[in-house]
ZANUFI-818168 format. One record per residue (C-alpha): x, y, z; residue in three letters; residue number from 1. Coordinates in nm, 2 decimals, always signed. Each point is the difference from the previous one (the first is absolute). Example, Ala and Ser with C-alpha at 12.3 -4.5 7.8 and 13.67 -1.06 7.14 Angstrom:
BEGIN
     px     py     pz residu num
  +1.23  -0.45  +0.78    Ala   1
  +0.14  +0.34  -0.07    Ser   2
This chain:
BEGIN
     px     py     pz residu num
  +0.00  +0.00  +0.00    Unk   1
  +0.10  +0.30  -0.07    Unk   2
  +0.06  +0.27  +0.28    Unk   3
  -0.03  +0.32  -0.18    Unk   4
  -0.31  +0.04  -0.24    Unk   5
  +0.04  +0.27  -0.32    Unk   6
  -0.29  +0.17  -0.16    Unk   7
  +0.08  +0.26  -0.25    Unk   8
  -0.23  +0.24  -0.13    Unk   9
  -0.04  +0.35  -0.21    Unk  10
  +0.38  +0.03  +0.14    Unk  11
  -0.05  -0.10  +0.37    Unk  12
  +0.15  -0.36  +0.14    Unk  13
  -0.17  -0.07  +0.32    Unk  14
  +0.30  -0.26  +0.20    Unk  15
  -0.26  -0.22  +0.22    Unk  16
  +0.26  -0.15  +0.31    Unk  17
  -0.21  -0.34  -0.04    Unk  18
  +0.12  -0.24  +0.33    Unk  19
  -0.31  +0.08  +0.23    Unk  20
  +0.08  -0.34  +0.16    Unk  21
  +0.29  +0.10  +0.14    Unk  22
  -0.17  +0.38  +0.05    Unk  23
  +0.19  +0.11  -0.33    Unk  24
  +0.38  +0.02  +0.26    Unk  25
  +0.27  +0.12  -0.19    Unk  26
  +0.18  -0.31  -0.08    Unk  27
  +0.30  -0.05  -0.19    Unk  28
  -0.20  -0.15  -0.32    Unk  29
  -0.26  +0.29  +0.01    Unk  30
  +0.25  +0.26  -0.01    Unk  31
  +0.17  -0.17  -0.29    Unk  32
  -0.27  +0.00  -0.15    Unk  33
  -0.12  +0.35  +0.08    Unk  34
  +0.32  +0.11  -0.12    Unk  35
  -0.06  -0.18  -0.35    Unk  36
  -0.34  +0.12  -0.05    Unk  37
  +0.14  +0.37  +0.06    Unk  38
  +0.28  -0.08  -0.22    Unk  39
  -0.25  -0.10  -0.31    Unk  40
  -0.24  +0.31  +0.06    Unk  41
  +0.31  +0.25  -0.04    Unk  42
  +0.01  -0.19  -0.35    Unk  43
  -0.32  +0.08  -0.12    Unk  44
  -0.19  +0.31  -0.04    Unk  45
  -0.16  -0.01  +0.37    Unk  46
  -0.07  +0.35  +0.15    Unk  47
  -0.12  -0.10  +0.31    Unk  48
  +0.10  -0.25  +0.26    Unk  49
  -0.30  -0.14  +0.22    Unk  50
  +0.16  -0.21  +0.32    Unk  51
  -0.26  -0.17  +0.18    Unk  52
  -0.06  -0.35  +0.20    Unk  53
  -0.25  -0.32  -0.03    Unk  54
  -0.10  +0.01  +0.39    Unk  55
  -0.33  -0.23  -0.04    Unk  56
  +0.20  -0.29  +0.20    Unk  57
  +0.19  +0.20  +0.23    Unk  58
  -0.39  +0.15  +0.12    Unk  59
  -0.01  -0.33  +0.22    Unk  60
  +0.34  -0.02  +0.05    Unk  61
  +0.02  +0.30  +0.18    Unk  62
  +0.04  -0.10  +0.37    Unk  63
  +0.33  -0.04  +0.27    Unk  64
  -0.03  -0.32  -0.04    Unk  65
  +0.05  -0.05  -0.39    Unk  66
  +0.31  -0.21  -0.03    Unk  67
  +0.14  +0.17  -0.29    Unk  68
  +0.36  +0.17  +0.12    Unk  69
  +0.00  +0.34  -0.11    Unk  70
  +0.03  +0.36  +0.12    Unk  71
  -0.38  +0.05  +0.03    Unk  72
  -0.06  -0.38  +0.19    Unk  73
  -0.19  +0.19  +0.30    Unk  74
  -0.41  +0.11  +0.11    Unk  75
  +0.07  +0.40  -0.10    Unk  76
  -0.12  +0.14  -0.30    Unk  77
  -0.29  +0.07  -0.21    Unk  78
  -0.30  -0.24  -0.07    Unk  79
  +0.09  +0.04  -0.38    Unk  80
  +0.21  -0.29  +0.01    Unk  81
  +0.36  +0.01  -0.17    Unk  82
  +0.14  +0.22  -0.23    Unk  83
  +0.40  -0.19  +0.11    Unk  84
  +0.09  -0.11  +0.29    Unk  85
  +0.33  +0.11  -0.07    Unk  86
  +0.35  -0.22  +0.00    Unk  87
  +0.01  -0.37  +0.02    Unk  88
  +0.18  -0.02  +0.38    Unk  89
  +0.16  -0.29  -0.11    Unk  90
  +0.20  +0.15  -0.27    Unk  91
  +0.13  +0.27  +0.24    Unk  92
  +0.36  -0.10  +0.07    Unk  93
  +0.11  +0.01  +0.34    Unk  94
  +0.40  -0.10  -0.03    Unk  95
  +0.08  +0.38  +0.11    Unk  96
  +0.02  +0.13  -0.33    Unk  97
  -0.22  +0.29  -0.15    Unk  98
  -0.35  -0.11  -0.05    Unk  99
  -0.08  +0.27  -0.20    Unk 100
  +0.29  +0.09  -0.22    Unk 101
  +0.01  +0.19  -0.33    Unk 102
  +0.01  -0.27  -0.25    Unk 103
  -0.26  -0.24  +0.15    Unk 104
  -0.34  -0.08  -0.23    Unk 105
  -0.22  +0.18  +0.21    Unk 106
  +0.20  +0.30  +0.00    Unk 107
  +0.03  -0.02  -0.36    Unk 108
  -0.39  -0.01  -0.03    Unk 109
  -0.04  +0.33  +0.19    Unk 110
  +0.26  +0.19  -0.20    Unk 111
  -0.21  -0.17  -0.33    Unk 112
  -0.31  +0.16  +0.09    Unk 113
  +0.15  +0.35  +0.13    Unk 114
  +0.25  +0.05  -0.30    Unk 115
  -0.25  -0.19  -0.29    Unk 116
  -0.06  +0.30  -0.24    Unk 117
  -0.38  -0.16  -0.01    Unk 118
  -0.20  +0.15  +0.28    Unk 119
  -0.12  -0.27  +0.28    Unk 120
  -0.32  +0.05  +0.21    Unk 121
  -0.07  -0.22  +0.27    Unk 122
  -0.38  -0.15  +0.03    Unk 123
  -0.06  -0.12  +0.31    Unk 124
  -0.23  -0.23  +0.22    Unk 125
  +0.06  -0.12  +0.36    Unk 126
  +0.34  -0.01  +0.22    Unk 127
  +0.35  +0.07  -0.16    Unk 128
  +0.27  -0.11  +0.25    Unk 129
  +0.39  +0.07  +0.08    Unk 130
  +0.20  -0.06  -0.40    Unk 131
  -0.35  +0.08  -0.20    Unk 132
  -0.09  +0.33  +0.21    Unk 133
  +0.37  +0.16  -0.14    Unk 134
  -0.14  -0.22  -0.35    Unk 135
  -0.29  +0.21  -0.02    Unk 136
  +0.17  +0.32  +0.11    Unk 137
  +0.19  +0.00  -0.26    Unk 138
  -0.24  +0.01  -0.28    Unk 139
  -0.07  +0.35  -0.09    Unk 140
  -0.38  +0.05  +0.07    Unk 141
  -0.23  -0.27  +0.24    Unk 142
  -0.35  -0.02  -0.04    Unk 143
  -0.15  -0.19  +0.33    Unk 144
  -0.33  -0.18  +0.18    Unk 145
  -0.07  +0.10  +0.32    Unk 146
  +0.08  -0.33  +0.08    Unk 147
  +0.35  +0.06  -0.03    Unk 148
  +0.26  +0.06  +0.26    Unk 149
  +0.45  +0.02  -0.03    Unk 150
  +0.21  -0.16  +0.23    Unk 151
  +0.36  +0.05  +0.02    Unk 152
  +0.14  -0.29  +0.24    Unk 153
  +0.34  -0.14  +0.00    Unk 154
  +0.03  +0.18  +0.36    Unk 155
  -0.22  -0.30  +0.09    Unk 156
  +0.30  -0.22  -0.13    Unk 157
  +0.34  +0.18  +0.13    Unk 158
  +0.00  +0.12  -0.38    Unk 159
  +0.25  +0.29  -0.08    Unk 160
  -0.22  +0.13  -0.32    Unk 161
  +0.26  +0.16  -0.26    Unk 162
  +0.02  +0.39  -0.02    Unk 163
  -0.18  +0.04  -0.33    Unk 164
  -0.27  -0.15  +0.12    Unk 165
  -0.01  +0.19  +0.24    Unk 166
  +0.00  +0.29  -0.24    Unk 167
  -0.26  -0.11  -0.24    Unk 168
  -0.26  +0.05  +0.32    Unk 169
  +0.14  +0.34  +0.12    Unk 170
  -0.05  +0.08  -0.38    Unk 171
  -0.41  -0.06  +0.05    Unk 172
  -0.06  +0.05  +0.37    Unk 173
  +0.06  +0.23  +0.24    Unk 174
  +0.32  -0.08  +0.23    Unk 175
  -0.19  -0.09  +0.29    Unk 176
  -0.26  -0.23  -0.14    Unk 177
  +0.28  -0.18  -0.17    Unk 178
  +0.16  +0.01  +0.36    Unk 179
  -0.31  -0.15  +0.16    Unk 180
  -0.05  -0.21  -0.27    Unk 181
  +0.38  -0.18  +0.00    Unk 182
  +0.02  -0.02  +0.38    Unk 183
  -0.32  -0.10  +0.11    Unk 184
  -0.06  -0.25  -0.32    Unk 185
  -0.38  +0.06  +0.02    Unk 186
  -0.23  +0.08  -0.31    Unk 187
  -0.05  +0.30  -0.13    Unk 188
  -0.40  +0.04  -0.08    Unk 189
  -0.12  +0.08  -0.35    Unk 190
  -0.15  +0.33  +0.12    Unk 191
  +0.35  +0.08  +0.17    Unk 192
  +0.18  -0.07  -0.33    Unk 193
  -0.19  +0.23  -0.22    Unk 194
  -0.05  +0.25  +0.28    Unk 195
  +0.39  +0.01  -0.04    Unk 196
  +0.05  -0.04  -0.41    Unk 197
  +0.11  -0.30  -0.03    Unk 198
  -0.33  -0.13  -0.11    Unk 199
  -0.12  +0.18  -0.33    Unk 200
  -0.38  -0.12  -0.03    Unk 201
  -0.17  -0.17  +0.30    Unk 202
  -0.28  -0.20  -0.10    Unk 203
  -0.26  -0.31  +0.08    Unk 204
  +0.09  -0.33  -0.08    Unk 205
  -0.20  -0.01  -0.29    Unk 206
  +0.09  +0.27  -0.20    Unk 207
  +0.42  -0.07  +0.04    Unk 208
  -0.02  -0.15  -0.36    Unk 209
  -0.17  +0.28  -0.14    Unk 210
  +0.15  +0.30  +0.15    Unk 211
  +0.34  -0.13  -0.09    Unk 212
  -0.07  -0.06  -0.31    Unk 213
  -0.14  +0.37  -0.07    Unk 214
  +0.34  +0.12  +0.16    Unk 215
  +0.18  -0.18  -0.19    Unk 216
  -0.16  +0.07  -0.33    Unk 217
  +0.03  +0.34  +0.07    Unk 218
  +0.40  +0.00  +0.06    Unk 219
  -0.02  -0.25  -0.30    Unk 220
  -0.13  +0.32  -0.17    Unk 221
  +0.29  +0.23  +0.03    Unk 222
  +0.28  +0.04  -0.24    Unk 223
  +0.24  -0.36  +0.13    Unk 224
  +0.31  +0.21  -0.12    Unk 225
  -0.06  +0.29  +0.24    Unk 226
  -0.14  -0.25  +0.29    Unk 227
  +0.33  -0.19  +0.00    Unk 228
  +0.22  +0.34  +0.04    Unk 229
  -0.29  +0.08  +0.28    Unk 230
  +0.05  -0.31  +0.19    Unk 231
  +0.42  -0.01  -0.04    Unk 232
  -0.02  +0.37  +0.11    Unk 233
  -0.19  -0.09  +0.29    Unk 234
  +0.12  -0.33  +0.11    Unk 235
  +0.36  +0.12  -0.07    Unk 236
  -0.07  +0.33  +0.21    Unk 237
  -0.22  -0.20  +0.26    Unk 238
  +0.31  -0.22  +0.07    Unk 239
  +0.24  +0.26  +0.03    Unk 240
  +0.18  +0.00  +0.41    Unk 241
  +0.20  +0.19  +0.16    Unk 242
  +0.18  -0.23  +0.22    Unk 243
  +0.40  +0.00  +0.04    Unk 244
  +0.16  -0.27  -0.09    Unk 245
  +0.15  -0.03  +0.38    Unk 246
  -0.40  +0.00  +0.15    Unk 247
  -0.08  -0.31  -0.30    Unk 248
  +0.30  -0.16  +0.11    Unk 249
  -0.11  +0.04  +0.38    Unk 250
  -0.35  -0.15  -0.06    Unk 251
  +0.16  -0.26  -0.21    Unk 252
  +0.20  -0.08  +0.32    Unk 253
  -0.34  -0.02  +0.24    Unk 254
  -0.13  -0.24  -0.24    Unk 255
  +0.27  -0.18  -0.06    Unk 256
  -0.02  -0.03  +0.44    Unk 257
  -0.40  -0.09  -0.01    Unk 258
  +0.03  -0.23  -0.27    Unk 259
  +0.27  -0.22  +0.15    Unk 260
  -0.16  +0.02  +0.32    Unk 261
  -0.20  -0.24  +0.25    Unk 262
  -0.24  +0.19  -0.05    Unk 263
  -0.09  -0.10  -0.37    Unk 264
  +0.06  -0.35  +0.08    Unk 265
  -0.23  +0.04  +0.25    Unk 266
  -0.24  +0.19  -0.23    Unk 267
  -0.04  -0.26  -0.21    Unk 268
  +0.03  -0.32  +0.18    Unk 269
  -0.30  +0.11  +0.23    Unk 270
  -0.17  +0.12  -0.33    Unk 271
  +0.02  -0.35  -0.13    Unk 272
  -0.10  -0.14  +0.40    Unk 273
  -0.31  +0.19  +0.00    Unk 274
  +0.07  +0.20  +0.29    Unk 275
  +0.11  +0.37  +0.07    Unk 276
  +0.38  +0.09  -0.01    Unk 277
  +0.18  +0.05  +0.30    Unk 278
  +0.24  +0.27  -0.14    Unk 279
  +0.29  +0.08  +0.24    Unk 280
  +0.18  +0.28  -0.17    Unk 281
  +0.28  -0.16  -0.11    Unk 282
């Protein structure tokens, strides 16, 4: 079966994650594929890039004590089931190297959809957990149910996330959500989102398909020449830091610290036991 579903039409490819059973988790074979299926749209005249998730299975699946190991295997969240339940736990590596490092697939996908000249709008139904909340923030509009909530967890897991993920959030919320958001790992509601612009369009459950759609037709629209300068401008500008290189080489030390600590081994072995973490600093 295939994990990603393409439909193309009047010059929009809607990318369908498709792996409900396993609450669509960002797998090693879905990103591969994900990758691919952005990879043949920037060969064809596509002006618009829908992103969006089969969550029909995930609806009952959507409960702590789902067996599935991923980011989003806990009780909080919406009641629209799964957009992603983020990474597949088991593929995080835990031999005290960089989980998160430049040059890993999942890193690859979120520079894919930020720097793809094609514009990307997230539609979205139900929770979006941990890897697939910095997924869907990095698709240039998001069009939402009110059934939908972020989560941003690898606190939960003693996981130092990387500093341009960190980024991408400051780049769409306000510093202190972000901050509430990373160190408390609780959802962030719908209404919160688009109160804050991250969310462009809130809308019911069943009018997600259609409102996307007349977004996207619309950007669809617009002269694709000038829309790819517009997005490189703003993506390039967007993602442009000030940060010494002495301060990234200090946070590349702290993470360096929390990654080969206790801590993470802690993280996720009680992640994998069922039980909370008893983090002890070090």
């Amino acid at each position: 079966m295939s994990l990603i579903e393409i439909k193309t039409e009047n010059h929009i490819a809607t990318l369908t994650l498709n792996d409900p059973t396993k609450r669509n988790c960002l797998s090693a074979s879905l990103i591969e594929q994900l990758l691919h299926a952005f990879d043949a749209c920037e060969k064809q005249n596509i002006r618009v890039i829908i992103l969006t998730a089969n969550t029909h299975a995930s609806q009952s699946n959507d409960s702590p004590t789902t067996t599935q190991k991923t980011e989003g295997n806990t009780g909080e969240g919406g009641g629209g089931g799964v957009f992603s339940a983020g990474h597949n736990i088991d593929e995080i590596p835990i031999d005290k190297q960089d989980p998160v490092t430049w040059n890993v697939p999942y890193v690859t996908l979120l520079r894919k959809v930020r720097h793809t000249l094609t514009p990307v709008i997230a539609s979205i139904n139900g929770s979006v957990w941990g890897g697939a909340c910095d997924l869907a923030v990095s698709c240039d509009m998001i069009v939402a149910t009110t059934n939908t909530s972020f989560a941003i967890t690898p606190a939960k897991l003693g996981l130092p996330y990387n500093t341009v993920g960190v980024s991408h959030f400051l780049g769409s919320l306000p510093t202190h959500v972000v901050k509430e958001m990373f160190m408390t790992a609780l959802p962030l509601s719908a209404d919160r989102a688009h109160n804050f612009g991250l969310v462009n369009r809130l809308v019911s459950p069943e009018n997600l398909q259609s409102e996307t759609l007349t977004l996207a037709a619309r950007v669809a629209s617009m002269a694709p020449l000038c829309l790819r300068v517009l997005k490189a401008e703003l993506v390039k500008l967007s993602d442009a830091m000030n940060i010494s290189a002495d301060d990234f080489e200090h946070i590349q030390m702290l993470r360096r610290q929390a990654f080969r600590s206790q801590d993470f081994q802690e993280g996720i072995r009680a992640f994998h036991e069922k039980r909370p973490p008893n983090f002890k600093g070090f």
